[in-house]
C-alpha positions as CSV (number, residue, x, y, z in Angstrom):
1,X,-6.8,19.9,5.9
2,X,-3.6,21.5,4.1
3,X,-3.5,20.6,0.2
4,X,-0.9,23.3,-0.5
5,X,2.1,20.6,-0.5
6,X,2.9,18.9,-3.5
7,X,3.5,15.2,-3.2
8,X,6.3,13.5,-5.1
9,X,6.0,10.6,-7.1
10,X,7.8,7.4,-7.8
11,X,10.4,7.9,-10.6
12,X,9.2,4.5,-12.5
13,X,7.4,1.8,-11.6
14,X,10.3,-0.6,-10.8
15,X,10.8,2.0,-8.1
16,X,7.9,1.9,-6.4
17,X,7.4,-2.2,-6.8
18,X,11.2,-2.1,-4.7
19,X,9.5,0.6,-1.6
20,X,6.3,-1.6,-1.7
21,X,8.3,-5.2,-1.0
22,X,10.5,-3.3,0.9
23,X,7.7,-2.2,3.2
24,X,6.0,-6.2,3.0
25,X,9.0,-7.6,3.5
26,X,10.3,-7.2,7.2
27,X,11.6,-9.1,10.2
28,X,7.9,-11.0,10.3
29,X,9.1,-12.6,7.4
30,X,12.8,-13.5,7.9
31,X,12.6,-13.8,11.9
32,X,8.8,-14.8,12.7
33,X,7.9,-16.8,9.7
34,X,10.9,-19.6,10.6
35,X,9.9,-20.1,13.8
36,X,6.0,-19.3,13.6
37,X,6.5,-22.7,11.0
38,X,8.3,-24.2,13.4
39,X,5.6,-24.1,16.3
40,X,2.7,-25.0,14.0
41,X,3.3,-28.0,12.3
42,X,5.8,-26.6,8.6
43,X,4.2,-27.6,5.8
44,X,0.8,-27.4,6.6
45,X,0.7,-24.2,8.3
46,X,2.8,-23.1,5.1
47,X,-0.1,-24.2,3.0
48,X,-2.5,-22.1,4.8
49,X,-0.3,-18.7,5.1
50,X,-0.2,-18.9,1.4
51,X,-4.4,-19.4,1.3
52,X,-4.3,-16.4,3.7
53,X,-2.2,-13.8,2.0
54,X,-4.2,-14.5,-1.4
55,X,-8.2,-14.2,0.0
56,X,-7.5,-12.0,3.2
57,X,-3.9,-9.8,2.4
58,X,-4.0,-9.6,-1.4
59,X,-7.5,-7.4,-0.8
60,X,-6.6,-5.2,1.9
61,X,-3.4,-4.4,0.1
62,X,-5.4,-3.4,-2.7
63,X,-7.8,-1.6,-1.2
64,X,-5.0,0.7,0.8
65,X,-3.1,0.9,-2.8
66,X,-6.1,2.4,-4.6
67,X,-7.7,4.5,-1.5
68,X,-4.0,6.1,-1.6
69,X,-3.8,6.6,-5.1
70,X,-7.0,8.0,-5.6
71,X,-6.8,10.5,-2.7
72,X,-3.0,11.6,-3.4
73,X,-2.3,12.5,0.2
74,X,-1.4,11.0,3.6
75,X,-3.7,8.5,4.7
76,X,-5.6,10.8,6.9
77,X,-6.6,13.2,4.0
78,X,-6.2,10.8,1.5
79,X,-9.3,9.0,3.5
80,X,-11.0,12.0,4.2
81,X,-10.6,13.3,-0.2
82,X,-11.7,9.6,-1.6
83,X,-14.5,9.8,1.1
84,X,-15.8,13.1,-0.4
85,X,-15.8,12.5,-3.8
86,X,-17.6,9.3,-2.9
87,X,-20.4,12.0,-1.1
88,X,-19.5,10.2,2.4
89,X,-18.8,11.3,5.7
90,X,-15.2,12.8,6.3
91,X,-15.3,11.0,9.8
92,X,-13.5,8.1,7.8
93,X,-10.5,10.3,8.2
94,X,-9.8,9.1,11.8
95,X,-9.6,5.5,10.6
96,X,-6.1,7.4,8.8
97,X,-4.8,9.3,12.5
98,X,-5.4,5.8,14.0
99,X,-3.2,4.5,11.0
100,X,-0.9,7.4,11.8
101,X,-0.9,6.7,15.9
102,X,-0.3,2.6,15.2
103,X,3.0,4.0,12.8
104,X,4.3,5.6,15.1
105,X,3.6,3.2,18.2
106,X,5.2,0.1,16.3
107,X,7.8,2.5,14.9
108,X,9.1,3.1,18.8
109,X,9.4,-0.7,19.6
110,X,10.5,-1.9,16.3
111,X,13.6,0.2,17.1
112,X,14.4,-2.3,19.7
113,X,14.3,-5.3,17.5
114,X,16.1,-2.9,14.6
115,X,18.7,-2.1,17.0
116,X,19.2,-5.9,18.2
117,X,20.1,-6.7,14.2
118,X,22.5,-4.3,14.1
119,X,24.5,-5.5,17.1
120,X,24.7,-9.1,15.9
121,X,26.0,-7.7,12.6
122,X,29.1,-6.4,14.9
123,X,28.6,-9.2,17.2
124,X,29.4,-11.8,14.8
125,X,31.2,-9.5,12.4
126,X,33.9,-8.6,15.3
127,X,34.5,-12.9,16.4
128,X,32.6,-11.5,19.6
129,X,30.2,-14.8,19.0
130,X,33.0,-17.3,17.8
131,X,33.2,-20.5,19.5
132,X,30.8,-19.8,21.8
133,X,28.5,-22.5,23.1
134,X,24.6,-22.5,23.7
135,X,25.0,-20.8,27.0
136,X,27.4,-18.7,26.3
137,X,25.0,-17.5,23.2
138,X,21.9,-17.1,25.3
139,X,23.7,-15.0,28.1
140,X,25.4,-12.7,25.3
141,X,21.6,-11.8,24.5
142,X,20.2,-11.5,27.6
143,X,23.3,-9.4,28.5
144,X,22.6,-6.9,25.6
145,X,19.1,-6.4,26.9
146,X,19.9,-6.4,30.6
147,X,22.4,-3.5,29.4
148,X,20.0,0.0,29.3
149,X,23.1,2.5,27.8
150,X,24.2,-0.7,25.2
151,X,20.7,-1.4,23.8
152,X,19.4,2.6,23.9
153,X,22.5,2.6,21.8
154,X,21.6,0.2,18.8
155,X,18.0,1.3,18.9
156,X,18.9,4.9,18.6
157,X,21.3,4.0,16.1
158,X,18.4,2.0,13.9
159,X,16.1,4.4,14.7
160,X,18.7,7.7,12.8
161,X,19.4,6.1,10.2
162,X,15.7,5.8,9.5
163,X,15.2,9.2,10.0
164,X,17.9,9.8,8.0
165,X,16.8,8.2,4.5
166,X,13.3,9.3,5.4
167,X,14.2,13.2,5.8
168,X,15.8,12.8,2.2
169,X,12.5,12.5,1.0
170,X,10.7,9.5,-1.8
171,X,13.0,10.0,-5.1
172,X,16.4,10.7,-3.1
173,X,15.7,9.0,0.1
174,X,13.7,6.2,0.3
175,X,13.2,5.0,-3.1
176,X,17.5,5.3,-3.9
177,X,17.4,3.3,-0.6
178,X,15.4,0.4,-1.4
179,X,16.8,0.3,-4.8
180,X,19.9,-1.2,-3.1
181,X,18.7,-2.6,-0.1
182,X,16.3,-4.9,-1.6
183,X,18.5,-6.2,-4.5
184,X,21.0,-7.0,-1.6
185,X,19.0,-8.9,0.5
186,X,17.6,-11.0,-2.2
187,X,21.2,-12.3,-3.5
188,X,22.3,-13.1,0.1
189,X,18.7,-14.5,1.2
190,X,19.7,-16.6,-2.2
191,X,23.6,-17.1,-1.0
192,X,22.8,-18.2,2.5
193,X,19.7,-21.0,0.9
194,X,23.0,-22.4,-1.3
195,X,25.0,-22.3,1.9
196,X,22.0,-23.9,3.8
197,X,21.8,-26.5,1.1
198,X,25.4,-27.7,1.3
199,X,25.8,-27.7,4.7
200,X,22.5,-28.3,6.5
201,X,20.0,-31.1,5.8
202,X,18.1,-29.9,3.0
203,X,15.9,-32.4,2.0
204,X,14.4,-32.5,5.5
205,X,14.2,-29.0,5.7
206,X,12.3,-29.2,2.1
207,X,10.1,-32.0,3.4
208,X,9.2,-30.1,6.4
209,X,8.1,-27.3,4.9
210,X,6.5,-28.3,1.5
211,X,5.1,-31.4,2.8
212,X,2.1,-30.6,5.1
213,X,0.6,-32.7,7.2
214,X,-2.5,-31.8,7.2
215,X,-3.3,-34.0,10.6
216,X,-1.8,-31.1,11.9
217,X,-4.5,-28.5,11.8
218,X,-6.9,-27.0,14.1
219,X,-8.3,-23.9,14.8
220,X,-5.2,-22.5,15.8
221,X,-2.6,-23.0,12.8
222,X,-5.2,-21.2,10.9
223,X,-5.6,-18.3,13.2
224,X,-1.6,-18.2,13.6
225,X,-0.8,-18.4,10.0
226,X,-4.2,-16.2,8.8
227,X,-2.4,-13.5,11.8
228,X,1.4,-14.5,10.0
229,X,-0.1,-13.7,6.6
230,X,-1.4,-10.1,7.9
231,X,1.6,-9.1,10.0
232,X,4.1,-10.4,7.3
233,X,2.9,-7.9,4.4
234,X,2.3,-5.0,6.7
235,X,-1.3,-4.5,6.4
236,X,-3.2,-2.3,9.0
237,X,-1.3,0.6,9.6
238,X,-1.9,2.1,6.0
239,X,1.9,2.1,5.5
240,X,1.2,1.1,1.8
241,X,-1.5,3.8,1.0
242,X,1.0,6.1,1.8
243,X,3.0,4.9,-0.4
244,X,-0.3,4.8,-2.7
245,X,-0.3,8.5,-2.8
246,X,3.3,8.7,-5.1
247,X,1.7,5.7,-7.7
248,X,0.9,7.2,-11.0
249,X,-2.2,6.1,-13.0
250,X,-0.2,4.1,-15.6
251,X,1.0,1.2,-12.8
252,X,-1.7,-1.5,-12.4
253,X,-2.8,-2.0,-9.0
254,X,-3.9,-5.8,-9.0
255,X,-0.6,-6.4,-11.0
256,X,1.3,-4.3,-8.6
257,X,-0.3,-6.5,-5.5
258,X,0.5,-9.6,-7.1
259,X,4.2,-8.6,-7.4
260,X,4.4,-7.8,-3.9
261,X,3.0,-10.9,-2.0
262,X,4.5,-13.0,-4.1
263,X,7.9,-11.4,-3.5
264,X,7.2,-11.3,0.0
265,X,6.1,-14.7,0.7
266,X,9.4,-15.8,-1.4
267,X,11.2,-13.8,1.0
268,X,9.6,-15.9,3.8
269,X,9.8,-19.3,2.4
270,X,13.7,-18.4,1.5
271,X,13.8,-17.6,4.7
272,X,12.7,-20.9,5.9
273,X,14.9,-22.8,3.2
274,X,18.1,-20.9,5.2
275,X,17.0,-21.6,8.5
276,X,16.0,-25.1,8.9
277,X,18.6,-26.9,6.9
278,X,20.9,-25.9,9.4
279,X,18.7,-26.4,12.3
280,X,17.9,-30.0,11.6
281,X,21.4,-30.5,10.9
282,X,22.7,-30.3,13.9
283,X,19.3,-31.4,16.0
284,X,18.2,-28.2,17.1
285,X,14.6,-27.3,17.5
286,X,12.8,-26.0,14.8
287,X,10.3,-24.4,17.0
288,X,12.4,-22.8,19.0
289,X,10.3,-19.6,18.7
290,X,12.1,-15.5,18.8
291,X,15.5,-17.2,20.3
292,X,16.3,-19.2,17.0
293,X,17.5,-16.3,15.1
294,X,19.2,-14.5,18.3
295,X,20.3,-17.6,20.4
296,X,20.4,-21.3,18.2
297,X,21.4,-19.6,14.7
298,X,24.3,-17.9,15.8
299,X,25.7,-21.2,17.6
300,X,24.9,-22.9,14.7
301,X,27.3,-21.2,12.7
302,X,29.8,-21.5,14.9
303,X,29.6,-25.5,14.4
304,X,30.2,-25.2,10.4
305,X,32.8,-24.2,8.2
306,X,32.5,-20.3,6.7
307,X,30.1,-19.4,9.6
308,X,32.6,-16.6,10.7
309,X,31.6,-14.8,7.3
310,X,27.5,-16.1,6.7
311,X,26.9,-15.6,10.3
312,X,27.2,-11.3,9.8
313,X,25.7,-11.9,6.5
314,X,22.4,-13.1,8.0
315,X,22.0,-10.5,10.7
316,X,22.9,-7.9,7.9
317,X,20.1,-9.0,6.0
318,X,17.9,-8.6,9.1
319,X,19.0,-5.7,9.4
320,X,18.7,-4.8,5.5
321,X,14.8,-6.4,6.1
322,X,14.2,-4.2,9.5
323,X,15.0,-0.9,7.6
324,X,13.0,-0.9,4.7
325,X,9.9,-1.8,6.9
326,X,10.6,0.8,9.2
327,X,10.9,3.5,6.6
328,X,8.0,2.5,5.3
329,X,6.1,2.9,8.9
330,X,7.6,6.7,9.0
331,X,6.2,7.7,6.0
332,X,2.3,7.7,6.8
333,X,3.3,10.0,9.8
334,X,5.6,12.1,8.4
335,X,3.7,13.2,5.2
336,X,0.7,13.5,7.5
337,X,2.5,15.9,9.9
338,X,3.9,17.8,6.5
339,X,0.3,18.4,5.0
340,X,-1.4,19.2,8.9
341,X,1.7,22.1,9.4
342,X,3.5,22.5,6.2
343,X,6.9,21.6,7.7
344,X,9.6,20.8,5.5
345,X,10.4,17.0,4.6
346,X,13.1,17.1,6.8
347,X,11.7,18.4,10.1
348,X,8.7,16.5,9.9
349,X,11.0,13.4,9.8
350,X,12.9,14.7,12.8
351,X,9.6,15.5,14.7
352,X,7.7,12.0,14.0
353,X,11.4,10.6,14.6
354,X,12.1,12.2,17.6
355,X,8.4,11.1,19.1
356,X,8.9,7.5,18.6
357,X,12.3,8.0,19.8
358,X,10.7,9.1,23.4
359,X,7.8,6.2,23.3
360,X,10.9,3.4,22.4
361,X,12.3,4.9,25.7
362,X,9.6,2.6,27.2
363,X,10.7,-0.2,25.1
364,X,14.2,0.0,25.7
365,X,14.1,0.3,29.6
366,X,11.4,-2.8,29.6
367,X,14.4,-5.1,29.3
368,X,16.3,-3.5,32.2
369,X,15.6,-0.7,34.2
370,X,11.7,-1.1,33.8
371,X,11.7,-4.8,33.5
372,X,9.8,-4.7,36.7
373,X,7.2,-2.4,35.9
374,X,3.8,-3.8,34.8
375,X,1.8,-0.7,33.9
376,X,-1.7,-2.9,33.6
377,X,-0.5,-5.8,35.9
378,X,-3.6,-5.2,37.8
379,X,-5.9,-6.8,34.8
380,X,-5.3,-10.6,34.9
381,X,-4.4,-10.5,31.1
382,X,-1.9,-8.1,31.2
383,X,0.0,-9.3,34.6
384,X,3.8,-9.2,33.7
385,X,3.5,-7.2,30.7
386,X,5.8,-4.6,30.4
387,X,5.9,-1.3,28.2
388,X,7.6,-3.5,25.2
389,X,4.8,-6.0,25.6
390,X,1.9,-3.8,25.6
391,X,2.9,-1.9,22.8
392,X,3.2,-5.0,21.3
393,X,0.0,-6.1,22.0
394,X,-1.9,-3.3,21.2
395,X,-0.9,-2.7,17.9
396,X,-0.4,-6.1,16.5
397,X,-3.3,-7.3,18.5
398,X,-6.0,-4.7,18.7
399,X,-4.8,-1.3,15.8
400,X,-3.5,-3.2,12.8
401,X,-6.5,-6.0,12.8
402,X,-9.7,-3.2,13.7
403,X,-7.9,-0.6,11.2
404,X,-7.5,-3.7,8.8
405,X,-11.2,-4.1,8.9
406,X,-12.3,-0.6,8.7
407,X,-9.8,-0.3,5.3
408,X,-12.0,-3.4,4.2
409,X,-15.7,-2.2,5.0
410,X,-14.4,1.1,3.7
411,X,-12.9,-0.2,0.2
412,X,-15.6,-3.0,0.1
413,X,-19.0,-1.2,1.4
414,X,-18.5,2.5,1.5
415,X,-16.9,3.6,-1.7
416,X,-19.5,3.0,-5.2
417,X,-18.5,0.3,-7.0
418,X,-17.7,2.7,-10.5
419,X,-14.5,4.2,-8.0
420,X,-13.0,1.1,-6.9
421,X,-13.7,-0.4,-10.6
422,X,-12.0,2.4,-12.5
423,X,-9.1,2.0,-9.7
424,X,-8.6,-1.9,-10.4
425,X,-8.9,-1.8,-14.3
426,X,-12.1,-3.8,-13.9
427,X,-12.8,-3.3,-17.7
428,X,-9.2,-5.2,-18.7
429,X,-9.7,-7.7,-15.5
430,X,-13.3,-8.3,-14.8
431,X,-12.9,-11.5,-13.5
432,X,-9.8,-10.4,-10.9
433,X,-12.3,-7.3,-10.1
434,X,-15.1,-9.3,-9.0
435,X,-13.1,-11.5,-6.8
436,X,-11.7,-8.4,-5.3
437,X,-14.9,-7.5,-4.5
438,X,-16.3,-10.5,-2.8
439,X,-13.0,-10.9,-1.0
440,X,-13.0,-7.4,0.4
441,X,-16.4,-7.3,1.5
442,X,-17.2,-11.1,3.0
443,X,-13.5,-13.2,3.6
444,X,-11.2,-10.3,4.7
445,X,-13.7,-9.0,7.2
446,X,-14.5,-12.2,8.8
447,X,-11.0,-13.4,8.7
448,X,-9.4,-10.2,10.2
449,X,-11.9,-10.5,12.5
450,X,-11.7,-14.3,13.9
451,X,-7.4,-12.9,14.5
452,X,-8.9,-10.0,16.0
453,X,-11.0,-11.9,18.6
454,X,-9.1,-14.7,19.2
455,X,-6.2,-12.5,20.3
456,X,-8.2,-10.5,22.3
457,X,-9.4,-13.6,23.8
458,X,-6.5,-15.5,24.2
């Protein structure tokens, strides 16, 4: 394990706060969370993703916040340090390289659904999209994905500029990064709800969401909003105890939690406040699942006066959304690689780049040229996946949940109580620390894994 490089740190605390939403907030949130509403009833699914990000998200993202902080190294070592001083085994460490593998998995298809924002900003941006009907809007997307050399493109295009703010390392690159990127998307999130509001039906849209019907849930909703919850803040893939590792020991972790879920989930109900005003408007579907963003929004705009300018506004905040999660994802690999070979900043970045860059080859070609190729076609659950769906599948499905749960049993029943205390101010919040506690070792684990089996089982 190499301790010779010296990490950075966060410049203030305002600075990290921006990198941690930034990382939570993400396409889950502005594409998923609409439409994963939509299918499962509004208000009352709402109810219970809110229930699940406080007793099951809120925990883990502590736990990866003060396993970070306390080891001051990449998740691997960080792990493997905390684990030590605890007088535990260092075999902990490989639940941090299977945090490092997942990063750089869902870092190789997220490029894909990176690059498709930044084509609709030009899509929409260049009139390319303007009076175009349903049909018209449906075959323009299945055109850019039937294209190979357009969508390698866009994904190569998200997946260097990534690189880019990630090689410039935490104080230059990412942190001066999110320090405008999230600002922005916040004031258009907020500009396209005022747009929504005058031009969409708003008070449905409010009903719809705020107003649960609670005849509406079974076992289901609460697996697909307890799995929304999870895959909305970014848990699993110890993104955020990388980020961990730059947190000085004045910032408050439980303080520093609250701030982020709460700024991510407004991100998410915004979200919804944007989207369904329009959609029930002008009698689309509001669960018209991945294709309302891509396929209905984009026609919807069309049909309203000023969509010409909020229609690349939107897929510009998508876009603004799909970066700062993706830099986040980079960073667990690339300070790992930096401490394992004492590369500089900047190579490591290019290295962990270039590998997803290879592995999103898979992604990309799924949609055309290897749209036909079922690697695991000959296991009944897996017929007619392709590359882009496996990968899918196996991180969101199987890594992030079982790494999720190993953070928990970790944080909850490995480390002595006095580490995690000092870590969580326990002596200002006792109250907050002992709910912590129970919530780390009993709810999390049991909820992570009900979404781990049912999607195994599904």
């Amino acid at each position: 394990m190499q301790q010779s490089i010296q990490h950075e740190q966060w410049s203030s605390k305002l600075g990290f706060l921006f990198a941690a939403v930034g990382s939570a907030v993400g396409l889950a949130n502005i594409w998923r969370f609409p439409y994963a509403a939509g299918e499962n009833g509004g208000g009352a699914f709402v109810v219970i993703y809110i229930l699940a990000v406080v007793v099951i998200v809120l925990p883990i993202l502590m736990a990866e916040l003060l396993v970070g902080r306390r080891g001051q190294m990449s998740p691997p070592n960080a792990i493997a340090a905390v684990a030590k001083e605890a007088g535990r085994s260092l075999n902990w460490r490989w639940m941090g390289l299977f945090g490092v593998v997942a990063a750089v998995l869902i870092f190789s298809f997220y490029t894909v659904v990176g690059g498709w924002t930044i084509a609709y900003v030009f899509k929409s941006g260049s009139g390319e999209l303007a009076q175009a009907d349903y049909a018209a809007m449906q075959a323009t997307f299945d055109g850019l994905n039937a294209s190979a050399g357009e969508l390698f493109l866009w994904a190569s295009a998200f997946l260097l500029i990534t690189v880019f703010v990630s090689a410039r390392g935490v104080k230059a690159g990412i942190e001066k990064a999110v320090k405008v990127l999230m600002p922005a998307l916040f004031i258009m999130l907020i500009g396209l709800v005022v747009f929504a509001a005058i031009q969409g039906d708003f008070i449905r849209a409010a009903k719809f969401l705020f107003v649960p019907d609670f005849s509406k849930i079974n076992s289901d909703v609460i697996l697909e909003a307890i799995g929304q919850a999870f895959f909305s803040i970014g848990v699993g893939i110890t993104n955020l105890m990388a980020y961990g590792a730059y947190l000085d020991r004045q910032t408050s972790i439980p303080r520093a939690s609250m701030t982020i879920i709460t700024a991510d989930t407004l991100v998410a109900l915004l979200a919804g406040m944007a989207i369904f005003p329009i959609v029930f408007a002008y009698g689309m579907d509001p669960s018209g699942g991945p294709g309302l963003v891509f396929m209905t929004l984009p026609f919807a705009f069309n049909q309203m006066p000023g969509g010409g300018v909020i229609g690349p506004m939107f897929f510009l905040l998508l876009f603004f959304a799909a970066l700062t999660s993706a830099i986040s994802m980079m960073e667990c690999a690339v300070a790992w690689l930096r401490e394992k070979t004492s590369w500089s900043r900047r190579k490591a970045a290019v290295a962990c780049g270039g590998a997803s860059w290879a592995l999103g080859l898979l992604s990309i070609f799924s949609f055309n040229i290897l749209s036909g190729v079922h690697p695991l076609g000959f296991i009944d659950k897996f017929a007619g996946k392709t590359f882009f769906d496996l990968f899918d599948f196996f991180i969101t499905s199987l890594m992030m949940p079982l790494c999720s749960i190993f953070v928990a049993i970790f944080a909850g029943w490995v480390l002595p109580k006095a580490m995690t205390a000092d870590e969580l101010d326990e002596k200002e919040m006792p109250f907050a620390y002992k709910a912590w506690r129970f919530l780390i070792r009993f709810v999390a684990p049991v909820g992570l894994g009900l979404v781990f089996l049912s999607m195994v089982t599904a």
